[in-house]
N, C-alpha and C positions, 0 to 999 in steps of 0.2 A: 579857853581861860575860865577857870573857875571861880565864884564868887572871892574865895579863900585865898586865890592867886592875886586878887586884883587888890584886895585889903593891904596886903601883904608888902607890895609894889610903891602902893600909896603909904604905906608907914615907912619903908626904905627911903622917900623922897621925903619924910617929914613931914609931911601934908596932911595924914587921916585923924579926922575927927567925927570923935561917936555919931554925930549929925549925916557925915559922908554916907551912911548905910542906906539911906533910901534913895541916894542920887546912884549909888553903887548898886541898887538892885535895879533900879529902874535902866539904869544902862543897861545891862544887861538882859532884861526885859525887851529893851527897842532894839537890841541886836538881834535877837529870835526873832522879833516881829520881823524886820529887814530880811533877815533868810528865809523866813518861809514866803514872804510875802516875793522877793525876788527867785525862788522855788515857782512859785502860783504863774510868775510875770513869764519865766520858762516853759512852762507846761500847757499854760491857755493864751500867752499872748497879749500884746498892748492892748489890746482892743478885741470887743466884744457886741454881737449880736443882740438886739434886746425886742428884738422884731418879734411878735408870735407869728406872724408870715415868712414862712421861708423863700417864698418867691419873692419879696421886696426884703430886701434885709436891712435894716437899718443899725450904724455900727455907731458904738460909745464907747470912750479909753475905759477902759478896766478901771475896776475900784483900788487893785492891789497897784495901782501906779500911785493915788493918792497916798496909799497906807505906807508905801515904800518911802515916799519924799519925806513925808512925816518923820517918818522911825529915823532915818537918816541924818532929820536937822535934830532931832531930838538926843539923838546917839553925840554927835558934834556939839552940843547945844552941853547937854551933862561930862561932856570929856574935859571940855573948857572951864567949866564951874568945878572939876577936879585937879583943876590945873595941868591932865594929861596935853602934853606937847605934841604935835604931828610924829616926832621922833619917839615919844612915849608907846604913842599907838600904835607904831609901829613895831617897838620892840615885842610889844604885847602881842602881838597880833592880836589886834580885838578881834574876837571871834567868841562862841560860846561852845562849851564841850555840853556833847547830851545829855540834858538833866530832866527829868522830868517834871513840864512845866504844863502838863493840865489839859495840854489842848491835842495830843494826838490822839 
């Protein structure tokens, strides 16, 4: 979904106000955060090594676990101050199309 699709959506329900643009990027901001960060949680794992000995390892949840809960309640947190319903979100499928956002 595109910034332009979500605007759009939100004026079809009669809801969007010029004010809505920063809650409306920042959703979409904690959606990418959530994918990559649930990406990082794939590829290294709950849990991480932080031992410089490898013979004693000592293990600690990943940081990308905090960043994920985050992004999550934050994504839920601005749906709801948009008035997006469970059933909105889902029609939406909130998701974000590849846009370049700086950080790859």
């Amino acid at each position: 979904m595109t910034k332009k699709q979500l605007i759009e959506y939100i004026k079809t329900k009669g809801l969007y106000e010029d004010v809505d643009l920063v809650m409306i990027d920042e959703l979409l901001y904690n959606i990418r955060i959530a994918k990559q960060s649930k990406a990082d949680l794939k590829k290294y794992g709950l849990m991480m090594n932080v031992s410089k000995n490898d013979e004693k390892p000592y293990f600690q949840q990943s940081p990308a676990v905090n960043i994920y809960n985050s992004s999550i309640k934050n994504i839920m947190n601005l749906s709801r101050k948009l008035a997006l319903s469970p059933l909105d979100r889902q029609n939406l499928k909130v998701t974000v199309e590849d846009e370049d956002d700086g950080f790859d």
